[in-house]
MARBA-3410 file (N, C-alpha, C, O; in Angstrom, 1 decimal):
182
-73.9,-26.5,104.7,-74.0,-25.2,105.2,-72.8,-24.3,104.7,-71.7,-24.7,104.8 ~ -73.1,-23.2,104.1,-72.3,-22.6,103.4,-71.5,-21.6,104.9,-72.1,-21.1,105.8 ~ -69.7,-21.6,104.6,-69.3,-20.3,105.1,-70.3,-19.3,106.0,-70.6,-19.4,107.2 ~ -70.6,-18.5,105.3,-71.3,-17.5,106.2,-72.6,-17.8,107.1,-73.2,-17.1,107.9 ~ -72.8,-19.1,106.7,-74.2,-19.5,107.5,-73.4,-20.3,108.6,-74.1,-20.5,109.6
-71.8,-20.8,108.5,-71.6,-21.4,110.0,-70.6,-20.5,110.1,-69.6,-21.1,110.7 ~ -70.1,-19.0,109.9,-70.0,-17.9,110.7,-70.5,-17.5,111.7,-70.0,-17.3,112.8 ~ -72.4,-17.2,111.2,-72.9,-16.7,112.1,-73.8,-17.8,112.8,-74.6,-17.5,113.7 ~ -73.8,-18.5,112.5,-74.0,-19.6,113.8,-73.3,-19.7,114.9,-73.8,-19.7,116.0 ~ -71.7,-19.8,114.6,-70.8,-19.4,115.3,-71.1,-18.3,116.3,-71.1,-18.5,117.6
-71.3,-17.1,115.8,-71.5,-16.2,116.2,-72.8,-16.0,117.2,-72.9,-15.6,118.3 ~ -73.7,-16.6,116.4,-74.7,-16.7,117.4,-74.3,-17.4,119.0,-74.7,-16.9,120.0 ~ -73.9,-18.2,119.0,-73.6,-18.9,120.2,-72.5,-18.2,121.1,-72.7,-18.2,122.3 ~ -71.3,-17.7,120.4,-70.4,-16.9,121.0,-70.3,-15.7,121.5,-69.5,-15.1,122.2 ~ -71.4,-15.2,121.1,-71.4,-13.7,121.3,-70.5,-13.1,120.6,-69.3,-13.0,121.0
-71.0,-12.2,119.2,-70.1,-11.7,118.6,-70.6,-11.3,117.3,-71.3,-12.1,116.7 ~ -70.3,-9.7,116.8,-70.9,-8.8,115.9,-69.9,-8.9,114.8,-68.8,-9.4,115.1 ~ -70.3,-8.4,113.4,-69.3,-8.9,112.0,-69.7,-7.0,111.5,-70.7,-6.3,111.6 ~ -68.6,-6.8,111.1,-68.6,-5.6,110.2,-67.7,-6.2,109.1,-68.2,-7.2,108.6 ~ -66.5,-5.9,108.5,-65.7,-6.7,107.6,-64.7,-7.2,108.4,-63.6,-7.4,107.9
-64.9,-7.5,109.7,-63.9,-8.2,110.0,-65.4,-9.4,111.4,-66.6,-9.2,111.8 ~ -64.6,-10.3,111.6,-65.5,-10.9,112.8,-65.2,-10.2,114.2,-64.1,-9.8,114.5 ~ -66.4,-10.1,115.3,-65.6,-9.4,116.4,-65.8,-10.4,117.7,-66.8,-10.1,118.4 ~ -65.1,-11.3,118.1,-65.4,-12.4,119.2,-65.4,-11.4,120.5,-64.8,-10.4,120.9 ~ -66.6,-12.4,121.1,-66.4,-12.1,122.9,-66.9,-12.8,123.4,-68.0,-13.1,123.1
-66.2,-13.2,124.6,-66.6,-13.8,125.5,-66.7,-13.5,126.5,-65.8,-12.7,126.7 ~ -67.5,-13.6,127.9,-67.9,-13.3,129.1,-66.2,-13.1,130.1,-65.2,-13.6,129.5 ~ -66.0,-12.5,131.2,-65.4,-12.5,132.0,-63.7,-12.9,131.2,-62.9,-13.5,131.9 ~ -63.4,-12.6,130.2,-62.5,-12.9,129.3,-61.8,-11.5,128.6,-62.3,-10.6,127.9 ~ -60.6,-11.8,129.3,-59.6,-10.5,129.0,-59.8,-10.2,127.3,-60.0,-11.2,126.6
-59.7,-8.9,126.7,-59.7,-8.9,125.2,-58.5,-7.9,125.2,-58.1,-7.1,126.1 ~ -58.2,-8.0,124.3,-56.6,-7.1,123.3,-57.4,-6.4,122.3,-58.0,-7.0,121.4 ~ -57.5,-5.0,122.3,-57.7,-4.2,121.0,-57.1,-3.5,120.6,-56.3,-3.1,121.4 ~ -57.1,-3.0,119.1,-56.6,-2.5,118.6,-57.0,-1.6,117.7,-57.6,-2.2,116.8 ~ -57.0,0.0,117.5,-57.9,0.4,116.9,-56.9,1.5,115.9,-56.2,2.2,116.7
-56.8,1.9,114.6,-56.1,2.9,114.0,-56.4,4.3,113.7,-57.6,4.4,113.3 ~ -55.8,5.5,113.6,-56.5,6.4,113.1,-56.9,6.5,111.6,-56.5,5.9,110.6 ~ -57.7,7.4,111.7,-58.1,7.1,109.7,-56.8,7.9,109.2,-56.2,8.9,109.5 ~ -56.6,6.8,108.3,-55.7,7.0,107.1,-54.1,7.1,108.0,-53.2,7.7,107.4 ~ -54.0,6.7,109.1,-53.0,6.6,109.7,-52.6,8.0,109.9,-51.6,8.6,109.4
-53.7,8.7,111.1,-53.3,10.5,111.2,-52.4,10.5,112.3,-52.7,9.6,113.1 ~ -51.3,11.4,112.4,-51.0,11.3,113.3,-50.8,12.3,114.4,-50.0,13.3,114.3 ~ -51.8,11.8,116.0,-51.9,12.4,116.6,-51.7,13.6,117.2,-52.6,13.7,116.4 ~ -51.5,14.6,117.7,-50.9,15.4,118.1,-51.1,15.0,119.6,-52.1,14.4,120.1 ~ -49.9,15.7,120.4,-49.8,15.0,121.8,-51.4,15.6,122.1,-52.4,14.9,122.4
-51.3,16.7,122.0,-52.9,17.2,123.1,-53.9,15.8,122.9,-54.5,15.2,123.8 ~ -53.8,15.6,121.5,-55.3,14.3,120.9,-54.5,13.3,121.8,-55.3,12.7,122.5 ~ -53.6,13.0,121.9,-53.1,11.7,122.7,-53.4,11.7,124.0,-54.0,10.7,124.5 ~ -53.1,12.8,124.7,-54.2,13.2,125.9,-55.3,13.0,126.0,-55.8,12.7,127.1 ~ -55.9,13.1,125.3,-57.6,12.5,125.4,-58.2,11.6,125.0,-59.4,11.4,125.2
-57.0,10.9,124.3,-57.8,9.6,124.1,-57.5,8.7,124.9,-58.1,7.6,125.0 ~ -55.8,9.2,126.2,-56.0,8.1,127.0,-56.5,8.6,128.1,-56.3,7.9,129.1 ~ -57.0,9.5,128.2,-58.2,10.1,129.3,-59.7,9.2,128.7,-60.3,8.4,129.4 ~ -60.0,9.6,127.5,-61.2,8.6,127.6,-61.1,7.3,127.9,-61.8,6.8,128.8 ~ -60.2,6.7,127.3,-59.5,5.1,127.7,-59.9,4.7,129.2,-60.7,3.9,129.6
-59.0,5.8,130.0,-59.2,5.6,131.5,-60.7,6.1,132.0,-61.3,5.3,132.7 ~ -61.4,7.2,131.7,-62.7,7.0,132.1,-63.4,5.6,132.0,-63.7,5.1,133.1 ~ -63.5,5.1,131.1,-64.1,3.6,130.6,-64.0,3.3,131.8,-65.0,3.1,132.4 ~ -62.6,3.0,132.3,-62.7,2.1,133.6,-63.3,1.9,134.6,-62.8,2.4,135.5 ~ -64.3,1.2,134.8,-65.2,0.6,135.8,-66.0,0.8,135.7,-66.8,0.2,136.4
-66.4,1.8,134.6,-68.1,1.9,133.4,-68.0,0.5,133.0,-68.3,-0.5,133.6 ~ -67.3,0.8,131.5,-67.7,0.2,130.5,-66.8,-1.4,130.4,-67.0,-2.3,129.6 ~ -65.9,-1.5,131.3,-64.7,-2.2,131.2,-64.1,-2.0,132.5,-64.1,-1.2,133.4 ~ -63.3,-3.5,132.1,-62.2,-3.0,133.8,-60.8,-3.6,132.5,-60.5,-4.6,131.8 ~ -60.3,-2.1,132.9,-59.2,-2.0,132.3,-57.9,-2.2,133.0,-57.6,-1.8,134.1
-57.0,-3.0,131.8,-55.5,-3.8,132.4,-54.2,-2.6,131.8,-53.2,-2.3,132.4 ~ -54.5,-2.3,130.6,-53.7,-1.5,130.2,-53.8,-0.7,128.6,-54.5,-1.0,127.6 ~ -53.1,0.1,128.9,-53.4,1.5,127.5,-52.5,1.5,127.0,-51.6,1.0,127.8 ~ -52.0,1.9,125.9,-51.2,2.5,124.9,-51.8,3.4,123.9,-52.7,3.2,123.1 ~ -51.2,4.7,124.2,-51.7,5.7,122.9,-50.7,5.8,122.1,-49.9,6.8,122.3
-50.4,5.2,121.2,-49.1,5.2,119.5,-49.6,6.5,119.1,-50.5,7.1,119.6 ~ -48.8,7.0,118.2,-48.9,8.5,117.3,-50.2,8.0,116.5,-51.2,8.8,116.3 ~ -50.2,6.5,115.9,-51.5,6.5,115.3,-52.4,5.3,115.6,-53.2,4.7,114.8 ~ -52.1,5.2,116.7,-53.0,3.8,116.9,-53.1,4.0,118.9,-52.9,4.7,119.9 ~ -53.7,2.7,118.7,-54.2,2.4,119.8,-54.2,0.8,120.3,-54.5,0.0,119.5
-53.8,0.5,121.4,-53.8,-0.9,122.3,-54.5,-0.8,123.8,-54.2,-0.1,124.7 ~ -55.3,-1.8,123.7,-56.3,-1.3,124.9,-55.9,-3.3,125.6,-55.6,-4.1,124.6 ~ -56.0,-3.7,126.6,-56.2,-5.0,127.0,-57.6,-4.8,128.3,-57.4,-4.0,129.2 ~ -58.4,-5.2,128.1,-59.8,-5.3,129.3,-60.6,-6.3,129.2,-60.6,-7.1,128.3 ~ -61.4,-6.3,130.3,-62.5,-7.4,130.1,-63.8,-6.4,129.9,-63.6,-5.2,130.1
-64.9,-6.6,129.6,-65.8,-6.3,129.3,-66.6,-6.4,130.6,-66.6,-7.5,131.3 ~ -67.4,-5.2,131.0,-68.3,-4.9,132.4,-69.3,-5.4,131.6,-69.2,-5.9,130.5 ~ -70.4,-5.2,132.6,-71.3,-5.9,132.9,-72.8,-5.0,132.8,-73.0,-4.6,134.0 ~ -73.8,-4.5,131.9,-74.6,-3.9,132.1,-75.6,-4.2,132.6,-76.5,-4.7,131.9 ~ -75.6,-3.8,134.3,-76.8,-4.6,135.2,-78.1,-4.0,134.9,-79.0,-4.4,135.6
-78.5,-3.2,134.0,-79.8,-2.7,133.8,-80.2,-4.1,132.8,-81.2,-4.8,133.2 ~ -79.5,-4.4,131.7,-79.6,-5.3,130.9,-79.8,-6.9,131.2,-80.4,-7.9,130.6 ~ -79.1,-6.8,132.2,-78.3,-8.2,132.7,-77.3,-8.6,131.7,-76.9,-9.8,131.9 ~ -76.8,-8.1,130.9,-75.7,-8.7,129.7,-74.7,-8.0,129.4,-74.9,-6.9,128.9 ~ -73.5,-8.5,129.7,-72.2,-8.0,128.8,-72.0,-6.9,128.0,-72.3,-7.1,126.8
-71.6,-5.9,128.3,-71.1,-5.0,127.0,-70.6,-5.1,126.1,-69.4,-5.3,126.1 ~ -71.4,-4.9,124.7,-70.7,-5.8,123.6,-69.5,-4.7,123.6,-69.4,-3.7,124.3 ~ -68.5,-5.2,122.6,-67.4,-4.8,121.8,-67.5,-3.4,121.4,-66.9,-2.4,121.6 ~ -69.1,-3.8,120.5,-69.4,-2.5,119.6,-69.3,-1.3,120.3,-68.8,-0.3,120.0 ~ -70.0,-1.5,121.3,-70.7,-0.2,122.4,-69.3,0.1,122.9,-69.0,1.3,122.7
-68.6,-0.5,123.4,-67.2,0.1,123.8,-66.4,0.8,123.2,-65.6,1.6,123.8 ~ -66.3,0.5,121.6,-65.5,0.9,120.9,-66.0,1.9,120.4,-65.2,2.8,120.0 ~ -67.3,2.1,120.2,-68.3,3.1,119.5,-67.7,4.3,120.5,-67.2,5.3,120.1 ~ -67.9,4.0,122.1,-68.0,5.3,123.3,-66.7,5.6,123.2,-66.5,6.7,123.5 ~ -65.6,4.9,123.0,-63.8,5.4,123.5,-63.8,5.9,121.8,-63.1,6.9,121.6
-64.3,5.5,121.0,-63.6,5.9,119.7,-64.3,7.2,119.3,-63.6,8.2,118.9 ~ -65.9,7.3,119.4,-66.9,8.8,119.6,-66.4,9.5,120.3,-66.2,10.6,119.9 ~ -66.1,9.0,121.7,-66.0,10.4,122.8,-64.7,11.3,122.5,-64.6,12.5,122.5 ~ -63.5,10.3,122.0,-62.3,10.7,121.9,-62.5,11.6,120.8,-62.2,12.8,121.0 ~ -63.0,11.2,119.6,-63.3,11.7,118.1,-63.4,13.5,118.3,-62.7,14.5,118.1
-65.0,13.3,119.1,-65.4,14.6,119.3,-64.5,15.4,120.5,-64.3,16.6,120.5 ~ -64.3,14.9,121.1,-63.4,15.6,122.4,-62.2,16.2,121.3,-62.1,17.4,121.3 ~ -61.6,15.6,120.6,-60.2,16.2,119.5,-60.4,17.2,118.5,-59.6,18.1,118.2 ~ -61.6,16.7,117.8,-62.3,18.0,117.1,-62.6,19.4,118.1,-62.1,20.5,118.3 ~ -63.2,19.0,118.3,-63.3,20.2,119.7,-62.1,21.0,119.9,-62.3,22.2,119.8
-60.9,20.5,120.2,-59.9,20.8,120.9,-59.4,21.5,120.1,-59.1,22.7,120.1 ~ -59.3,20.3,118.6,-58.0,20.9,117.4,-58.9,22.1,116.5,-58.4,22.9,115.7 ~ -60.4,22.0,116.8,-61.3,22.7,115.9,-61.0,22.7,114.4,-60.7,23.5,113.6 ~ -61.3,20.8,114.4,-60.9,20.1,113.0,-62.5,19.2,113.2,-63.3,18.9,114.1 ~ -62.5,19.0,111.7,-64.1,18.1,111.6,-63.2,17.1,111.0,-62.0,17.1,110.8
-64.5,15.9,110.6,-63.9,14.8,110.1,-63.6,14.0,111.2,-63.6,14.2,112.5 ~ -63.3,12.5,110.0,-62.7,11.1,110.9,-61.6,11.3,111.5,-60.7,12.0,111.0 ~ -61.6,10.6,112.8,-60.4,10.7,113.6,-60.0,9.2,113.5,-58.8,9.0,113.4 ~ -60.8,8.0,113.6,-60.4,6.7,113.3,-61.2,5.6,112.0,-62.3,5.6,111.4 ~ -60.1,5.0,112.0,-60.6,3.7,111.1,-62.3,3.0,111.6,-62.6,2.5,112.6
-62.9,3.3,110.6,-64.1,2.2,110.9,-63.9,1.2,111.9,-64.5,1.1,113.0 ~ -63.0,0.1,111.2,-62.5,-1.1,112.0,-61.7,-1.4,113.3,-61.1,-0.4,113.6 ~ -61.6,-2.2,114.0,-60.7,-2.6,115.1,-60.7,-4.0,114.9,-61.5,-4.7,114.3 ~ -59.4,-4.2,115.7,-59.4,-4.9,115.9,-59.1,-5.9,117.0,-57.9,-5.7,117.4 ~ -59.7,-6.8,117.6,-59.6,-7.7,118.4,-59.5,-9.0,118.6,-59.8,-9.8,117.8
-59.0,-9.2,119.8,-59.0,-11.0,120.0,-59.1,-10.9,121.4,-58.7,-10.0,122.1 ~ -59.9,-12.4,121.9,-60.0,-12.6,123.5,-58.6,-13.1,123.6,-58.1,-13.6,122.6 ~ -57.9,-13.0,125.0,-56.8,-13.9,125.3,-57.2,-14.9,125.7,-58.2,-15.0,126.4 ~ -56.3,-16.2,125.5,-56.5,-17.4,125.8,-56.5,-17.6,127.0,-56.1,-16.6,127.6 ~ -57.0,-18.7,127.8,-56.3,-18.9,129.1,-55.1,-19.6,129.2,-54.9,-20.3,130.1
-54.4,-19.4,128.4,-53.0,-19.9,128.4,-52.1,-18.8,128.6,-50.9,-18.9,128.7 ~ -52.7,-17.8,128.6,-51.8,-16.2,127.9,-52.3,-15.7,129.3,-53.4,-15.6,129.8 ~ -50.9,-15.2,129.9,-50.7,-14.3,131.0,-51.5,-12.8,130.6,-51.6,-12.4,129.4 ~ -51.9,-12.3,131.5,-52.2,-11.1,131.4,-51.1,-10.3,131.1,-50.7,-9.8,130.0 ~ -50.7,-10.4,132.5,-48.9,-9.7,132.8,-48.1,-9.2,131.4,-47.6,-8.1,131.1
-48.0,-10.6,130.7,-47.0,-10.8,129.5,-47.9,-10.1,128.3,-47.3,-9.6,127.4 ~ -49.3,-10.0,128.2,-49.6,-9.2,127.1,-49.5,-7.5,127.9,-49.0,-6.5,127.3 ~ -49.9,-7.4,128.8,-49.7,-5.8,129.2,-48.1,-5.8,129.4,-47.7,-4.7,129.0 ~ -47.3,-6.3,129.5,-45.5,-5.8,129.2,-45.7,-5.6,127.8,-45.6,-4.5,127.4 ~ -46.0,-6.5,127.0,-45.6,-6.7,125.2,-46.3,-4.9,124.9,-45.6,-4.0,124.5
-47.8,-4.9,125.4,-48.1,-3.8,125.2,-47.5,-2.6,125.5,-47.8,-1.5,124.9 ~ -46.9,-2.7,126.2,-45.9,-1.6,126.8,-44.9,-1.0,126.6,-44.3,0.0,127.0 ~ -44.5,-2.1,125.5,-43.0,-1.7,125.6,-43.1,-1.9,123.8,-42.1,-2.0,123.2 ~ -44.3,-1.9,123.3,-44.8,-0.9,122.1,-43.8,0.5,121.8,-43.0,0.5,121.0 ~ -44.0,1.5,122.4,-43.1,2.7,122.4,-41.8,2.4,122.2,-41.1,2.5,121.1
-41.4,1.9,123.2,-39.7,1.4,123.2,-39.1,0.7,121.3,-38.2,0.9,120.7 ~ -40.1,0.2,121.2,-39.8,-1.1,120.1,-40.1,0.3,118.8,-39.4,0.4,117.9 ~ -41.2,1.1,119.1,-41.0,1.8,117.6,-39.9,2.9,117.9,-39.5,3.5,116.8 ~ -39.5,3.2,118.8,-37.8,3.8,118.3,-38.0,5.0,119.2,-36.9,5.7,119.6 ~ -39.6,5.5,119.8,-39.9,7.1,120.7,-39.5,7.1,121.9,-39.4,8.3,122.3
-39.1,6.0,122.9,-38.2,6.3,124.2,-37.5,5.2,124.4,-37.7,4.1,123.9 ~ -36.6,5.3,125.1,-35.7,4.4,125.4,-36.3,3.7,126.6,-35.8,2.6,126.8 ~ -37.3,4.0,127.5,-37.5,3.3,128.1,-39.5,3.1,128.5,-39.8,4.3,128.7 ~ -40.4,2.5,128.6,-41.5,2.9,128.7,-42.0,3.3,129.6,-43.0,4.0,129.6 ~ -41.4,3.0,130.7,-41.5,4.8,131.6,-41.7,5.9,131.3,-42.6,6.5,131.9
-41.0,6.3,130.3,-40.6,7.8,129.7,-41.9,7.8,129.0,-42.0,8.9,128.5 ~ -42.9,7.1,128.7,-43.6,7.4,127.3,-45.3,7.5,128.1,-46.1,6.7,128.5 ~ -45.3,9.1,128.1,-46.5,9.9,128.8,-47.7,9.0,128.9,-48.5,8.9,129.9 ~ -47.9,8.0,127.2,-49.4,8.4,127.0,-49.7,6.4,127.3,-49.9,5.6,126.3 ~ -49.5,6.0,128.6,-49.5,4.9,128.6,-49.6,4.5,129.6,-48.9,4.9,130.5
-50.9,3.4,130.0,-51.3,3.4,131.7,-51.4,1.5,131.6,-51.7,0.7,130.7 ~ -50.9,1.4,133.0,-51.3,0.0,133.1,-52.1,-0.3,134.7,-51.8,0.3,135.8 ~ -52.6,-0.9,134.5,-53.4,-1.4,136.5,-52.4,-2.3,136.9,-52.0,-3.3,136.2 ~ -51.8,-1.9,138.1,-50.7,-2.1,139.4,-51.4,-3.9,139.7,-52.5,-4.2,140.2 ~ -50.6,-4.5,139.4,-51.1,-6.2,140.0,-50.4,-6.4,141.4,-49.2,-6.3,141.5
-51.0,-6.5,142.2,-50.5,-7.0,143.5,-50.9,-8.5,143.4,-51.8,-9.1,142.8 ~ -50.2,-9.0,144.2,-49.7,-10.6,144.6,-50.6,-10.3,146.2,-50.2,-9.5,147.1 ~ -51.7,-11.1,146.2,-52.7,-11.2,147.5,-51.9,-12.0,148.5,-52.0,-11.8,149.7 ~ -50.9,-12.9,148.1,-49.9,-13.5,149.2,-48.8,-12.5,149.6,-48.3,-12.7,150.7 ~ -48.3,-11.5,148.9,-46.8,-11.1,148.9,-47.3,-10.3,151.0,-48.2,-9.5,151.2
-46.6,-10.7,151.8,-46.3,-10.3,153.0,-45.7,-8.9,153.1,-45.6,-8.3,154.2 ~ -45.5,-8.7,152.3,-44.9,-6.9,152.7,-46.3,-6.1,152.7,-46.4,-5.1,153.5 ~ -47.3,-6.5,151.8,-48.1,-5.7,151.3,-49.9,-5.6,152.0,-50.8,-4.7,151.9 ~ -49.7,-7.3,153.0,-50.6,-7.4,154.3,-50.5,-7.0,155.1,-49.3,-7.0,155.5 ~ -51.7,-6.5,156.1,-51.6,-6.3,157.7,-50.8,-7.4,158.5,-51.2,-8.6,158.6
-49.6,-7.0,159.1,-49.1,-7.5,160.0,-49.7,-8.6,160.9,-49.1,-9.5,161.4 ~ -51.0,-8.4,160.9,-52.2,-9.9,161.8,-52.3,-10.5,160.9,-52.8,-11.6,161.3 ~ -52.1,-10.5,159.0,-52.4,-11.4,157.9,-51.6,-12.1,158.1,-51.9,-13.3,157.9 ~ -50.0,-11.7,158.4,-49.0,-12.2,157.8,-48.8,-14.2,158.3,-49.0,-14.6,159.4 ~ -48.6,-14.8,157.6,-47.9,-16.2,157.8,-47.3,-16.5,158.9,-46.1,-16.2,158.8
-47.4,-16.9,159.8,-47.0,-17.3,160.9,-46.8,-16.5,162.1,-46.1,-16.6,163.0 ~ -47.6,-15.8,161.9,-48.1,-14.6,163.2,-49.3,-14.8,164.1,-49.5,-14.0,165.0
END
């Protein structure tokens, strides 16, 4: 069996669409994306504003999202893929990326009253392992800004959101009748 015939075999079983790159997914499984602007444009803050407003719309449509990053020319998303109960099946990749990368596109054209590509054809992704913390890929993603040289701290850096993890044990954060030895 040649290469491309145990690609998509692969593929068949895994759930997962091929443009020139392969695009894995799996069910209930955190993914890391990454997506660039064409020809590496770079943003202007207003476009940065809306692409992580579309980003955060997504949330609890299309995806349950862990954390954002909007770069001057790129993008880092970490989420799991929702669930389309009309379908009964998984949201692929494509459809997510198609809706945050379209909506954003046209929302910026609009704004900047510019035509044309706003992103790279391609993205890219990978599921996280279950060896790999959430936590530690939303810090790494985070502190993106910091590392290319734009704030000293990722605090400071507007266009970047993450979901608050609370610890279901931590006692400060339960009703007083939850608490451990009460």
């Amino acid at each position: 069996m040649g290469q491309t015939k145990q690609t998509w075999a692969f593929c068949l079983l895994k759930s997962c669409y091929r443009r020139n790159l392969p695009h894995l997914q799996r069910e209930n499984k955190a993914h890391f994306l990454t997506f660039c602007t064409y020809r590496r444009w770079i943003l202007p803050e207003s476009a940065r504003d809306i692409v992580l407003q579309t980003c955060l719309r997504a949330d609890g449509w299309t995806i349950e999202l862990y954390a954002v990053v909007v770069m001057p020319d790129h993008v880092h998303m970490i989420f799991v893929p929702g669930l389309d109960h009309v379908k009964s099946e998984v949201i692929s990749l494509a459809r997510i990326t198609k809706a945050i990368k379209g909506g954003s596109a046209h929302l910026i054209g609009r704004r900047l009253g510019r035509s044309g590509r706003v992103w790279q054809e391609e993205s890219f992704d990978r599921v996280l392992r279950a060896s790999e913390k959430i936590e530690e890929k939303v810090a790494y993603i985070l502190e993106n800004p910091v590392r290319q040289g734009l704030v000293a701290s990722s605090g400071d850096y507007r266009w970047l959101w993450r979901k608050t993890f609370k610890n279901p044990y931590d006692t400060e954060t339960l009703p007083s009748s939850a608490r451990l030895g009460r």
